[in-house]
N, C-alpha and C positions, 0 to 999 in steps of 0.2 A: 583509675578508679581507686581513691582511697578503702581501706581496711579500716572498720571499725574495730575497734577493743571496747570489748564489755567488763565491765568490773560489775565482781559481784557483792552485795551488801554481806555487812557480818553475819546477818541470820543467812543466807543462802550459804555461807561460806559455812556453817557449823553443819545445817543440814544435810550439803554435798560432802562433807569429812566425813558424816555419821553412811553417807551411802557410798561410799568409795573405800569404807573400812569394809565393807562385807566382797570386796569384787576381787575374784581373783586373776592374777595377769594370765597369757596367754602362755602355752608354755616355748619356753623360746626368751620369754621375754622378763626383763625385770620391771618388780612392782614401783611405782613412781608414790614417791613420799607424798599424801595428800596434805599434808599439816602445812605446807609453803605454797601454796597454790593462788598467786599471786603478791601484788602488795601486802605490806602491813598494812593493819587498820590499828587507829590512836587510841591509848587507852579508854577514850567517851565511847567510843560503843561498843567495847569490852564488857558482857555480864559482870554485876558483880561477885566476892567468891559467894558462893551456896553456904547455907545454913544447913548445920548437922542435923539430924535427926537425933530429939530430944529424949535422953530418958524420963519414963512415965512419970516420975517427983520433979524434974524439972519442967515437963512438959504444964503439970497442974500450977506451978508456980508461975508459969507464963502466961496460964488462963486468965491467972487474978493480976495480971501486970496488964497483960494487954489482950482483950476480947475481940475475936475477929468477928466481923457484923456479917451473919448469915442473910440470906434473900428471905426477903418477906414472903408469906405465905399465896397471896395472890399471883404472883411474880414468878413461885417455883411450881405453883398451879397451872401455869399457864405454858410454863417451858413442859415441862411433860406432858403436856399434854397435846403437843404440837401448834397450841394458837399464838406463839411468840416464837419467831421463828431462833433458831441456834447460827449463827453465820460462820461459824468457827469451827473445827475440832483438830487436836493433835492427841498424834496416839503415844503414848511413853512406853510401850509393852519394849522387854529384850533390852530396856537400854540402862547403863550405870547409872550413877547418882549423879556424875560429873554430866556425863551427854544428855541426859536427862532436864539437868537445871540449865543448861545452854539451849537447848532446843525451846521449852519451856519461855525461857527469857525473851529469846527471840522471837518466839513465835506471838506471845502476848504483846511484843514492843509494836511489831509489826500491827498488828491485828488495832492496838489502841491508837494507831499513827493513820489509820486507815476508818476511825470511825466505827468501827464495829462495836456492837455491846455487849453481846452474850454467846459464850465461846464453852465448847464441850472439850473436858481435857481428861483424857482417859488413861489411867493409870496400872490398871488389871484387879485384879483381888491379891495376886501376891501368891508365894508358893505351891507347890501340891502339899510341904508337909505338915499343913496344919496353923502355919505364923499366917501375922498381916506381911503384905508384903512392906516389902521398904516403900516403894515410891507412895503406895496407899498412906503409907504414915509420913513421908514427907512431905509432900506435894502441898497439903494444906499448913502444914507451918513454913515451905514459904512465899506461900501465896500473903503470909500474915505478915512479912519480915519484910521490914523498911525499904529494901529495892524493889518491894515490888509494888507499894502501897502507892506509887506515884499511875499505878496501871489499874492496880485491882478496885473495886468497888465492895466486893464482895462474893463469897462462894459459899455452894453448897452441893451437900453431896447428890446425886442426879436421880431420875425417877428408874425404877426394873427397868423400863423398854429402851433407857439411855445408857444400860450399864450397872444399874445400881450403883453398891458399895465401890466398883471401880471406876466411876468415874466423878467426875465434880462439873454442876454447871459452875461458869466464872462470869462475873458483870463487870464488867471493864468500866473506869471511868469515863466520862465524857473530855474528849481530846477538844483543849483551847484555843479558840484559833489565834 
């Protein structure tokens, strides 16, 4: 009886790091480095690095460079209101900026390679003490930024019963065959 070997794709490999960072070993036992956990994978299906989070003057000088195309009114009528169904969602609550933009990446590469159109990406509101959070103000610039415009179609921010201000629907492009 042969043994199969499963290899896992780069988004499983990012997703299984992000849940193997929270597990603690048994006691007795030493913790197993997740970061090597298998082969490499080539730099092509390596995210690329993340875009910073813009300050507010740079951020308005980016509006008038480049305007991200929000979802038509029909279209975000119809995702809240449940007659266009969501086939997606990824949660970013508790994570960096770094695991966040890798999960993110992965999750949308996946999700556009698979057909999907309209995907719930939930990001939280952000602090108790009063700020936006970060991923609330990252998330949408870089959904706007060049790696990711090969995926995105468009985002907007989602209805109260999806989240509101902390989440964003996303419309994926249509994958070519």
């Amino acid at each position: 009886m042969s043994r199969r070997i499963d290899r896992l794709s780069e988004g499983d490999r990012v997703l299984w790091n992000l849940v193997a960072r929270t597990a603690k070993p048994l006691k007795g036992k030493t913790a197993i480095d997740s970061r090597h956990t298998g082969p490499d994978v080539g730099d092509e299906t390596k995210p690329p690095p993340r875009v910073q989070a813009m300050a507010p003057a740079a951020a308005e000088k980016a509006k008038t460079q480049h305007v991200s195309h929000a979802l038509d009114e029909p279209t975000l009528e119809k995702l809240s209101k449940g007659r266009l169904p969501i086939e997606g969602r990824v949660d970013l609550h508790g994570l960096t900026q770094d695991e966040a933009y890798s999960l993110l990446f992965s999750f949308l590469h996946r999700a556009h390679a698979g057909g999907i159109r309209y995907v719930l990406v939930i990001t939280g509101k952000g602090s108790s003490s009063g700020g936006d959070g970060v991923l609330r103000r990252a998330v949408p610039a870089w959904l706007s930024a060049p790696a990711f415009r090969p995926l995105v179609s468009s985002h907007d921010h989602a209805a109260r019963n999806h989240g509101g201000s902390g989440a964003l629907y996303v419309r994926l492009r249509r994958a070519r065959p």
